[in-house]
PyMOL commands that place a pseudoatom at each C-alpha (Angstrom):
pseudoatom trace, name=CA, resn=UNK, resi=1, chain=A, elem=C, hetatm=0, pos=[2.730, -13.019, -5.231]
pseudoatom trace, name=CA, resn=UNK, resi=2, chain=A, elem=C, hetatm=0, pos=[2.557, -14.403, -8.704]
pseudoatom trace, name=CA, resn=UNK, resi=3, chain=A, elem=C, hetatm=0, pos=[2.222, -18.025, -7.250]
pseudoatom trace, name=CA, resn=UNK, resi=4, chain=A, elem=C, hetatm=0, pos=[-0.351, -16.601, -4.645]
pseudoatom trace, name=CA, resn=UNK, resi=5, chain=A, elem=C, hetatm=0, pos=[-2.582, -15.294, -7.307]
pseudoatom trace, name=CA, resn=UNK, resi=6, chain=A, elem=C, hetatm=0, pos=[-2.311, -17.722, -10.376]
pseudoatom trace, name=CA, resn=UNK, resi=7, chain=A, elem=C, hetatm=0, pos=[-0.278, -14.605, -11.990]
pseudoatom trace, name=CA, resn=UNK, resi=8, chain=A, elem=C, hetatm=0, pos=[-2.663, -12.202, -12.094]
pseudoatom trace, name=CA, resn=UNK, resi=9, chain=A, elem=C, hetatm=0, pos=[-1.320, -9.784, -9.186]
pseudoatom trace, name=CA, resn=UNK, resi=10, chain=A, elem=C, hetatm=0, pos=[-3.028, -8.654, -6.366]
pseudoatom trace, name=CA, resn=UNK, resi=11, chain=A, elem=C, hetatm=0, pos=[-6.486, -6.516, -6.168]
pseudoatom trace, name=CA, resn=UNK, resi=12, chain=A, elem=C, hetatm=0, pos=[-5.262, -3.979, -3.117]
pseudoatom trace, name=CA, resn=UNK, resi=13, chain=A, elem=C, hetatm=0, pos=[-1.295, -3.656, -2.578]
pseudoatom trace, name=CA, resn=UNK, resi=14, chain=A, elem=C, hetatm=0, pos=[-0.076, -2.222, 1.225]
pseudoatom trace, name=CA, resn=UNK, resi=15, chain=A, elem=C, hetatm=0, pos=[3.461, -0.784, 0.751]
pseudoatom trace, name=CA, resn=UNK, resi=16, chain=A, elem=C, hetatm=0, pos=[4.431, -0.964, 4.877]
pseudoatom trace, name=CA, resn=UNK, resi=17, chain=A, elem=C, hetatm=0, pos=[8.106, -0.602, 4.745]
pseudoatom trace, name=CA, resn=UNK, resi=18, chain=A, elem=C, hetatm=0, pos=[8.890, 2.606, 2.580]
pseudoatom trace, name=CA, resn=UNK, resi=19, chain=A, elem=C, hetatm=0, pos=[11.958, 0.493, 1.520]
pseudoatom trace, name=CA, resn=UNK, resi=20, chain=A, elem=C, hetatm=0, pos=[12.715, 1.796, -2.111]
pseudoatom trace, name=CA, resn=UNK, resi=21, chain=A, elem=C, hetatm=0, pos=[13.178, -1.791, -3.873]
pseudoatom trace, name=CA, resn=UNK, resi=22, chain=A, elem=C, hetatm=0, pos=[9.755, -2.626, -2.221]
pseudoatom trace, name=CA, resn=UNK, resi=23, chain=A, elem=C, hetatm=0, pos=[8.180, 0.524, -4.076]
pseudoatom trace, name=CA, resn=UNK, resi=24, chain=A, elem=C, hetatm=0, pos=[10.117, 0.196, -6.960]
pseudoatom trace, name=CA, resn=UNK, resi=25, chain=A, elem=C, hetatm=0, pos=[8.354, -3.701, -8.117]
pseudoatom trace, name=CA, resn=UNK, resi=26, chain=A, elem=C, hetatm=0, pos=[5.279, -2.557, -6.587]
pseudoatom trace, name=CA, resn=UNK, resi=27, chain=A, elem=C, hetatm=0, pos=[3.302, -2.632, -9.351]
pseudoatom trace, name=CA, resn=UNK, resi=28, chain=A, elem=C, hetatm=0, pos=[4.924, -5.978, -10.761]
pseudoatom trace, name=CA, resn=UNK, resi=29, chain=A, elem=C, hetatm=0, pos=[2.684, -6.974, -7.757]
pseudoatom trace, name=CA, resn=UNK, resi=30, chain=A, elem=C, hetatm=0, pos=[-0.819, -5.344, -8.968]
pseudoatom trace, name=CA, resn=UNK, resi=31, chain=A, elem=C, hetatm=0, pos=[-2.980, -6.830, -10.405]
pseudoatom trace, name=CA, resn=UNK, resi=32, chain=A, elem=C, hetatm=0, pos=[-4.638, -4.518, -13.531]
pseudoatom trace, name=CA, resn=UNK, resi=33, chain=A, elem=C, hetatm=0, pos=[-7.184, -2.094, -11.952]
pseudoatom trace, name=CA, resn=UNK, resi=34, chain=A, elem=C, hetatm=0, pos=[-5.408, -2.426, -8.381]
pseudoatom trace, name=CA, resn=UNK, resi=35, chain=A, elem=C, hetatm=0, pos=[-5.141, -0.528, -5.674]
pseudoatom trace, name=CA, resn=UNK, resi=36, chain=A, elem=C, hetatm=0, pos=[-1.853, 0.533, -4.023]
pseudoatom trace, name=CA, resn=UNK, resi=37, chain=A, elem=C, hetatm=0, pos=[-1.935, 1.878, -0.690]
pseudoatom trace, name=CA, resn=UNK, resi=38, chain=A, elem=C, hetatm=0, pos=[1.577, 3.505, 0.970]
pseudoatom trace, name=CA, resn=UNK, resi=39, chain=A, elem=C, hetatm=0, pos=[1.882, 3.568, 4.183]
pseudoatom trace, name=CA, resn=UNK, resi=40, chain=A, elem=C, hetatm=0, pos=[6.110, 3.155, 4.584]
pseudoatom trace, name=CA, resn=UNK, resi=41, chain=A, elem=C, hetatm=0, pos=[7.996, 6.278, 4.447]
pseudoatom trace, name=CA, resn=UNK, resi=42, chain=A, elem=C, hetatm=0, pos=[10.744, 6.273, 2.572]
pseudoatom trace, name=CA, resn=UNK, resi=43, chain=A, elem=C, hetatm=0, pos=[13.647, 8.705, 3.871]
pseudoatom trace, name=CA, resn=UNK, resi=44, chain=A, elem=C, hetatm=0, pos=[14.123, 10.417, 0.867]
pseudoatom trace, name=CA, resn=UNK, resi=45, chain=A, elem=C, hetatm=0, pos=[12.347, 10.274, -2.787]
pseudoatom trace, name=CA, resn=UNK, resi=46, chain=A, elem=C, hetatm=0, pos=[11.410, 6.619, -4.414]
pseudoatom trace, name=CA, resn=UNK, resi=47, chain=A, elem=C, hetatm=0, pos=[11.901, 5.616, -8.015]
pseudoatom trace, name=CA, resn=UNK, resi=48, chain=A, elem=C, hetatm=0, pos=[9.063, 3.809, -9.127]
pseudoatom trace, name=CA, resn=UNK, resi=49, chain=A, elem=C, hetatm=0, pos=[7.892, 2.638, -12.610]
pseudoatom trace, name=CA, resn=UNK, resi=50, chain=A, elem=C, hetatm=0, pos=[5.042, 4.769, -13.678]
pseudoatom trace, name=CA, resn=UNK, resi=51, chain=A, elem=C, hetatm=0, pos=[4.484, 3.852, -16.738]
pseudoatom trace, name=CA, resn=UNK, resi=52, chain=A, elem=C, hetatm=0, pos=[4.243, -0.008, -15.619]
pseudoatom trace, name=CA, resn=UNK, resi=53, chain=A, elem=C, hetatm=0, pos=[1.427, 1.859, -13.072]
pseudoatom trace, name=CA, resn=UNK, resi=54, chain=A, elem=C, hetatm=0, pos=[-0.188, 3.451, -15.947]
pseudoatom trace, name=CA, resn=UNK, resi=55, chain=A, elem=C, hetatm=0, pos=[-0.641, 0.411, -17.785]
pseudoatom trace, name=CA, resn=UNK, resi=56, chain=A, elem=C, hetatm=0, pos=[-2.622, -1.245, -15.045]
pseudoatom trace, name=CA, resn=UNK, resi=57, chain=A, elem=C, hetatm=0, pos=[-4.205, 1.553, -13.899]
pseudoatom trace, name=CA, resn=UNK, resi=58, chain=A, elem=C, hetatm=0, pos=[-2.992, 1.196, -10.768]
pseudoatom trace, name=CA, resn=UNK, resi=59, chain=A, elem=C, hetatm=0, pos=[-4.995, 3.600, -8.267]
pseudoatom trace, name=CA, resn=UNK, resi=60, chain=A, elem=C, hetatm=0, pos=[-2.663, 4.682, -5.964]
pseudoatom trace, name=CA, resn=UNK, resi=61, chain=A, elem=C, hetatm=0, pos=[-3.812, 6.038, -1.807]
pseudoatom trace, name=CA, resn=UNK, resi=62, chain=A, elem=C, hetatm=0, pos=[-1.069, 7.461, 0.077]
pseudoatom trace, name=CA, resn=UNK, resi=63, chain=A, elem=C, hetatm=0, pos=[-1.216, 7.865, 4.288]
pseudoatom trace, name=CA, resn=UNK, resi=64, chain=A, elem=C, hetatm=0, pos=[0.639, 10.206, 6.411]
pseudoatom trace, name=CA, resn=UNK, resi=65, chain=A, elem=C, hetatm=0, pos=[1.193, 9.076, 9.750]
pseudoatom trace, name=CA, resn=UNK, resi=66, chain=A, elem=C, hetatm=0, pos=[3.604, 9.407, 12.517]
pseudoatom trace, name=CA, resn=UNK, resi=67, chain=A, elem=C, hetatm=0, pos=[5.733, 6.657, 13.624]
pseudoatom trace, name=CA, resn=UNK, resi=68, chain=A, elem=C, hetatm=0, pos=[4.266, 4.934, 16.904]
pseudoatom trace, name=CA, resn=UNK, resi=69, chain=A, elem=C, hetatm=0, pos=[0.946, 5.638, 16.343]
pseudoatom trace, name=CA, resn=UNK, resi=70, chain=A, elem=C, hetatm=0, pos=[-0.615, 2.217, 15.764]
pseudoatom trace, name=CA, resn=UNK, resi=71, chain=A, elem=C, hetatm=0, pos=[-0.568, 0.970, 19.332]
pseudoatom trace, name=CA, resn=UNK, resi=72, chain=A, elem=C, hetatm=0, pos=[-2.892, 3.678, 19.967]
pseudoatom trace, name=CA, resn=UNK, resi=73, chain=A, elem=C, hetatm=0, pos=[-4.770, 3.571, 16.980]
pseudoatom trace, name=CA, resn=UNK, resi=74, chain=A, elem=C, hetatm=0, pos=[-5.593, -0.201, 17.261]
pseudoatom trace, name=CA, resn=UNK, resi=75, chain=A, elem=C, hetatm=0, pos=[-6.853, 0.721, 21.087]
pseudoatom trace, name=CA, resn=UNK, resi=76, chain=A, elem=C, hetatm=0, pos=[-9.521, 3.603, 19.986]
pseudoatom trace, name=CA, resn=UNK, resi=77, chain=A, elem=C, hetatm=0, pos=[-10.786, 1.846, 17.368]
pseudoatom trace, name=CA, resn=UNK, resi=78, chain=A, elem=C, hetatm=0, pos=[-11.022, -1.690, 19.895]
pseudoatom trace, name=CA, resn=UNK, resi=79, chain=A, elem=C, hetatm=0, pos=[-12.786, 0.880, 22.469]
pseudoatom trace, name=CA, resn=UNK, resi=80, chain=A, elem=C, hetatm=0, pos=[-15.685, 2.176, 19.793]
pseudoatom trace, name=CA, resn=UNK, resi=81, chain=A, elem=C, hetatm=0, pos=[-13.904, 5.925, 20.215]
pseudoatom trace, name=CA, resn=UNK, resi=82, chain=A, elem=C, hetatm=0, pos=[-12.420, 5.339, 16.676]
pseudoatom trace, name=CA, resn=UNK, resi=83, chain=A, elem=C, hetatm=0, pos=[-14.870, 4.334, 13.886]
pseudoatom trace, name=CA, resn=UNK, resi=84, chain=A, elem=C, hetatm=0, pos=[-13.773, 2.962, 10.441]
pseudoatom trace, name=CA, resn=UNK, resi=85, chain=A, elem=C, hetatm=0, pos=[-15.580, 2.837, 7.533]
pseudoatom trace, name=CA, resn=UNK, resi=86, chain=A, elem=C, hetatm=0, pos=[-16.799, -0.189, 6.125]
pseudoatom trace, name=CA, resn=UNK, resi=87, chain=A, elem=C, hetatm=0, pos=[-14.659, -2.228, 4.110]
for i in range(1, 87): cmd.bond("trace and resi %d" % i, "trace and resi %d" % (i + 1))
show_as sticks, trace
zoom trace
């Protein structure tokens, strides 16, 4: 990500896995002022540096969803039954 971003860390973050190593270094990932969005569910509780979070004032989104669900998802919101908000 570094490489990707000339260092500076990405503006929105997607956690998909819920893998804890992939939550723990999230915010090595963030660029200052980022946002994190978790979406993987970890199986039981995640450490994660908050103080590293705190310093870039990382804004932080969580989802619940069930697993399976985006198959249908992605076919309501193809169909105009789903709408999104702009992004």
């Amino acid at each position: 990500m570094a490489a990707l971003t000339s260092g500076n860390g990405a503006d929105v973050v997607f956690e998909c896995s819920g893998a804890k190593p992939a939550i723990a270094t999230l915010a090595e990932h963030a660029a200052p002022g980022a946002t994190a969005v978790l979406v993987g569910m970890p199986i039981d509780a995640a450490p994660m540096d908050i103080v590293a979070a705190q310093a870039k004032e990382i804004t932080f989104k969580t989802i619940f969803r069930y697993a399976n669900m985006y198959p249908r998802t992605l076919r309501l919101l193809s169909s105009g039954k789903l709408r999104r908000p702009a992004v």
